[in-house]
N, C-alpha and C positions, 0 to 999 in steps of 0.2 A: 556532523554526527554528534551527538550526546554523547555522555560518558558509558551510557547504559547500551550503546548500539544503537538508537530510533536516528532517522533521519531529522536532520535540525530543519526548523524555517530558514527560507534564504533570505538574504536583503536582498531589499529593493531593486537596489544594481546587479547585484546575483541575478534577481530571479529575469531583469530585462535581457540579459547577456545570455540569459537561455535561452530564452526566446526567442529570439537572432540566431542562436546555432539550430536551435528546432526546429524553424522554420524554413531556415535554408538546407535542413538536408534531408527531412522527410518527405521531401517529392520523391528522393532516391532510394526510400525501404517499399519495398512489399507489402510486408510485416512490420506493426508496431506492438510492442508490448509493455502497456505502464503497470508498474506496481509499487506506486510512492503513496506513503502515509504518513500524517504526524499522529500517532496517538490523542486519542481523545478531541480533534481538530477532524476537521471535511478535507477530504483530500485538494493538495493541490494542483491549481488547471494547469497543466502542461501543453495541452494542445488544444489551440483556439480554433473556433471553425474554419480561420482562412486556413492554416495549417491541411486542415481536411482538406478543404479545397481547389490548395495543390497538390495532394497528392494524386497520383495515378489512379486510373478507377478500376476497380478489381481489389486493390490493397487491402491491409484487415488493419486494422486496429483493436487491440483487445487489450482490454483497459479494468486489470485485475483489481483496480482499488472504485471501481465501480459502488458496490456496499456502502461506502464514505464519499459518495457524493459521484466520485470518477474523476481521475486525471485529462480527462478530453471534454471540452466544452460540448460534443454534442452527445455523450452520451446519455442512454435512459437507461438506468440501473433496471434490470431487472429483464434486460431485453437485447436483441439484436437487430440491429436496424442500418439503411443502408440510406447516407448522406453523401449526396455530391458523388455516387459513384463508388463509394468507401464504405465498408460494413465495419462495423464499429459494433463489438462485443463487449455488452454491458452485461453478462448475466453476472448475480450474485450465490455468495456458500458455492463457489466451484467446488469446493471437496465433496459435497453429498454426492457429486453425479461421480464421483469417485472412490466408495467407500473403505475398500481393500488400501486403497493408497493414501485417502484420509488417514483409515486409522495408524498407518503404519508413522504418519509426520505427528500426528496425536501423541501417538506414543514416545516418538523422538524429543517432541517437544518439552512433552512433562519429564522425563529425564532428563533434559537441560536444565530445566527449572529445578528441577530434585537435586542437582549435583551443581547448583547455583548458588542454592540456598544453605547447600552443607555439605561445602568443597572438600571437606574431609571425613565426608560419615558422621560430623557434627552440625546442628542446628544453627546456624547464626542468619539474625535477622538486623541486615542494615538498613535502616529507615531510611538512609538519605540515598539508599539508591535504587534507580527510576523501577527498575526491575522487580524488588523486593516491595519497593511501597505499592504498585501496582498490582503485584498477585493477591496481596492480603486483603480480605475484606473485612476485619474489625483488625483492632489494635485494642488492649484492653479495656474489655468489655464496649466498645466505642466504634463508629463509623467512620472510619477520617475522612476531612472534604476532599 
């Protein structure tokens, strides 16, 4: 995890040592539900087809970081589809089909951000952190990369 809260990229050996526990225990869910993202990066694959493959057929996979690519090697953003026996939920913008409960995390959100940015009813804007440099879109008068 970063200092700002985002999930960090794993190493290498991280990300194999996943793998290995992933795949030996998702024969045993039902339900899977990924929702991993790096900002600004394609989501990372969590779940390779064989994974699918062993799982049980009826199981759901719903693969909320779909949008960025999707945590599951076989999903199709934008869709629902049923591999090896497993439906795998790739829709993307799940909040539109929820608009009352959209807005209500809309609203939650920007008052995180409002009481982020001025922890005490004051303006302070810290460049060098991931939060602050990411909501701004100029710095003055300027685009940052």
């Amino acid at each position: 995890e970063t200092a700002g809260g985002y999930a960090a990229e794993l190493t290498e050996q991280q990300q194999q040592q996943q793998q290995v526990e992933l795949e030996a225990r998702l024969p045993d869910f039902d339900v899977v539900i990924t929702t991993a993202l790096i900002p600004g990066r394609p989501a990372p694959r969590l779940i390779p087809a064989s994974a699918v493959a062993a799982m049980r057929p009826g199981s759901v996979v719903v693969d909320l970081a779909a949008e960025a690519g999707g945590n599951c090697e076989l999903t199709s953003p934008g869709e629902e589809v049923v591999r090896e026996g497993v439906t795998i939920v790739g829709l993307t913008n799940l909040p539109s089909s929820m608009p009352f409960h959209a807005s209500q995390l809309y609203a939650r959100n920007v008052s995180a951000l409002l009481h982020h940015l001025a922890p005490e009813g004051e303006l302070v804007l810290d460049w060098d952190d991931e939060i602050t440099a990411g909501a701004c879109v100029t710095r003055k008068e300027e685009v940052p990369a």
